[in-house]
C-alpha positions in Angstrom: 49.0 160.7 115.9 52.7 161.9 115.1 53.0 164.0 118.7 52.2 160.2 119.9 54.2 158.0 117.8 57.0 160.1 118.8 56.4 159.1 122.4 56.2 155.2 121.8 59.7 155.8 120.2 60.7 157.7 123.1 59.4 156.8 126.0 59.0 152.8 125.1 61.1 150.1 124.3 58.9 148.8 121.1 58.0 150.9 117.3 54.2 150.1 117.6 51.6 150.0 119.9 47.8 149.7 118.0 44.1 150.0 119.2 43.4 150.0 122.7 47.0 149.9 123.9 47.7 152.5 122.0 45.1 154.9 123.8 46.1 153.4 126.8 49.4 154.9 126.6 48.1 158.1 125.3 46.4 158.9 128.0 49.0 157.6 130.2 51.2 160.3 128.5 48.7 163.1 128.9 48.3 163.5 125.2 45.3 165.1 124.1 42.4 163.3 123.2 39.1 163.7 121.3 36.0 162.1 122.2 34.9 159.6 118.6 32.0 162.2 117.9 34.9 164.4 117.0 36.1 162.4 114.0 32.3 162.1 112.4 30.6 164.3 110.2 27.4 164.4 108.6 29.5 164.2 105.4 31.8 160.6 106.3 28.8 159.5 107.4 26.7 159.6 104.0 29.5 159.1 102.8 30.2 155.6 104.7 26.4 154.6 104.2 27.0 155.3 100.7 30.1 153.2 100.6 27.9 150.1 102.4 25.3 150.6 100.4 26.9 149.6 97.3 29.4 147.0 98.8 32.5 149.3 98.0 35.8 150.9 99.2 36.3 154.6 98.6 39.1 156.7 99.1 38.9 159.2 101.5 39.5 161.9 99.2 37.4 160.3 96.2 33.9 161.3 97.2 34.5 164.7 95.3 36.4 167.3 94.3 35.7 171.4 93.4 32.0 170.1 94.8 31.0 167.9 92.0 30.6 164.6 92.9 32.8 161.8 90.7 30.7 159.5 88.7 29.0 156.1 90.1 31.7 154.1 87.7 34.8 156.6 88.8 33.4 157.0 92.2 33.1 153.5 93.4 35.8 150.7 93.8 34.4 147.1 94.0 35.6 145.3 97.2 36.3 142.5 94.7 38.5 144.2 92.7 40.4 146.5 95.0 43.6 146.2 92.5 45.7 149.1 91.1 43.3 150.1 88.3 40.7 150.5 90.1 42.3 153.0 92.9 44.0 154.2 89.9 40.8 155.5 88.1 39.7 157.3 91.5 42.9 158.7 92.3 43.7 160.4 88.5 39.9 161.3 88.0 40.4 163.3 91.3 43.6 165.0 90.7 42.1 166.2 87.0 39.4 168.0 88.9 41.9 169.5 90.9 42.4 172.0 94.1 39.2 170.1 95.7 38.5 167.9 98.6 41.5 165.7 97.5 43.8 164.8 100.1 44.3 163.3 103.0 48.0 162.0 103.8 50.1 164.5 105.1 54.0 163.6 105.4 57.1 165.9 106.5 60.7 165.0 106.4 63.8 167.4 107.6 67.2 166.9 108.2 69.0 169.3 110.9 72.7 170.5 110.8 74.2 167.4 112.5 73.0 165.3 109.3 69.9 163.7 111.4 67.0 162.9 109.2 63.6 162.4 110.7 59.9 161.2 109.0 56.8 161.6 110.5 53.5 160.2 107.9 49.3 160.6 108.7 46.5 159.9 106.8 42.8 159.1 106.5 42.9 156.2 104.9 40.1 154.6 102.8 36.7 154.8 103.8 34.4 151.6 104.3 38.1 149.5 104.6 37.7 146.1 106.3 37.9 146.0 109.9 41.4 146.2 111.1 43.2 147.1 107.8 46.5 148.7 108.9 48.0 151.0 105.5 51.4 152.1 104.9 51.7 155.4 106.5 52.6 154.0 110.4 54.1 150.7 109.3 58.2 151.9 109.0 59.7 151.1 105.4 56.6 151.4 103.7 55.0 154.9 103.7 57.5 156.1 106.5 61.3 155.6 106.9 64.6 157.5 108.1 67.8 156.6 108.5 71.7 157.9 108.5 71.1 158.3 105.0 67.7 159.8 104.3 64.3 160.5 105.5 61.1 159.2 103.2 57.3 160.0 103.3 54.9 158.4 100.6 51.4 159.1 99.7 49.2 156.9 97.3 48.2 153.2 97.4 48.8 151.7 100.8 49.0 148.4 99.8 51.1 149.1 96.8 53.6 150.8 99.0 53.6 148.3 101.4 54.4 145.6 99.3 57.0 147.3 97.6 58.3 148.4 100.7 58.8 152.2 98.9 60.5 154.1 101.8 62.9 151.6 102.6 64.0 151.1 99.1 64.6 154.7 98.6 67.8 154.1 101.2 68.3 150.7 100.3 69.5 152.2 96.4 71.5 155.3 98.4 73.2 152.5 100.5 73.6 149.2 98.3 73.8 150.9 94.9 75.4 154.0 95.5 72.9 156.1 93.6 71.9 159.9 94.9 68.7 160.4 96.3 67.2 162.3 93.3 68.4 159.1 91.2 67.1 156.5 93.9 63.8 157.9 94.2 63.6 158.3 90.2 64.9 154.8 90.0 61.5 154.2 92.8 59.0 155.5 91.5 59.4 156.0 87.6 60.8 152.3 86.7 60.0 149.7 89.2 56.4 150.9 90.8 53.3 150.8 88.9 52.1 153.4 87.0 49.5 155.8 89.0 50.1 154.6 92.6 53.0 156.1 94.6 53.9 159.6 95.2 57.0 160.6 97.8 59.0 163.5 99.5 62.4 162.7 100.8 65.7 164.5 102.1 69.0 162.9 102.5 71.5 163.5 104.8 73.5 166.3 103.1 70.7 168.4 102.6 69.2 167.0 98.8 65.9 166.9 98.8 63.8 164.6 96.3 60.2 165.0 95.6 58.0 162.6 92.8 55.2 161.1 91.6 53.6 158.5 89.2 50.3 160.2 89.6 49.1 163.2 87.8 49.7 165.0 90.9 51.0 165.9 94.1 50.4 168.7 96.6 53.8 169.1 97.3 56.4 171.8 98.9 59.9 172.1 100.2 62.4 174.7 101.3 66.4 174.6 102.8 69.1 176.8 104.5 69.7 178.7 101.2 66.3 180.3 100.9 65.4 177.5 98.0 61.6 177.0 97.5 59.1 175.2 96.1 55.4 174.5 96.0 53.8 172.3 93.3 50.8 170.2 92.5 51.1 168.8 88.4 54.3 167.6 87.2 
């Protein structure tokens, strides 16, 4: 999905292109495909019928963790109430249980030499979503942004980070406010967004990099031109 994204920017003149236009131009670009069979396993699949079953939306990391398999009550989240709690509960039981089947948005942002920041964002979503439902990793400003100032990746709630608009606000406090990048993304995610939805990885311009979470977690890792490392989950 990134490999292709980076062709609309490229090679068109618009930042989106969805369903079948989108695999229109893919294979206009000669980018590999895989047939649909690829992307089902025995596993989505009870996991979907599950999902139907009960009339609820899952996250696709919420089925289980270590093997065990969450509660109904943890579990499940009613179509009805698709609010912050509810993801909340899922997302937090998950990330107790730790180093399991627990994640499925993967984000990278770099910045070269020049000062040139770049973000790229996938994810797997939720599992039994509405038809159509379009989250925050493609949609630029939400779960993906760069700019002259920084580069920004989230993870978590997709509609919480849409609505808040979270990687656009992370330059929007560099720019407007005149805060550092470790201050904006603080100012982000530990004040203004609610508790137990957001998580984010971010580099500015200079070479700062930025990385945090309201969750209890975060697979997380990062590295510059100095030979600085780091890889972390918990806070």
């Amino acid at each position: 999905p990134i490999s292709l994204a980076r062709l609309v920017m490229e090679k068109t003149p618009h930042v989106y292109l969805a369903f079948e236009g989108a695999e229109d131009f893919a294979k206009d670009q000669g980018v590999k495909r895989e047939k649909v069979s690829y992307f089902i396993t025995e596993e989505n699949k009870e996991r979907l019928e599950k999902a139907k079953e009960a009339n609820l939306v899952q996250l696709d990391y919420s089925y289980r963790a270590n093997g065990v398999h969450l509660p109904h009550e943890v579990e499940n989240v009613e179509l009805e109430s698709i609010g912050y709690e509810c993801d909340t509960v899922v997302q937090e039981y998950v990330e107790l249980l730790g180093n399991g089947d627990v994640g499925e948005t993967v984000g990278c942002v770099v910045v070269d030499s020049n000062g040139y920041c770049a973000a790229a964002t996938s994810t797997g979503g939720l599992v039994n979503k509405m038809v159509g439902r379009i989250g925050d990793t493609p949609i630029v400003g939400a779960g993906t942004y760069a700019n002259h100032a920084c580069a920004v990746s989230a993870t978590g709630r997709g509609e919480v980070i849409i609505r808040e608009t979270v990687a656009r606000d992370v330059a929007c406090l560099m720019e407007y406010k005149g805060l550092s990048l470790g201050e904006a993304v603080n100012e982000l995610v530990e004040k203004r967004l609610p508790k137990s939805t957001t998580g984010l990885i971010s580099v500015s311009s200079t070479g700062s990099i930025a990385m945090a979470f309201n969750t209890s977690g975060m697979f997380r890792a990062c590295a510059d031109e100095s030979g600085y490392s780091e890889i972390g989950i918990w806070h």
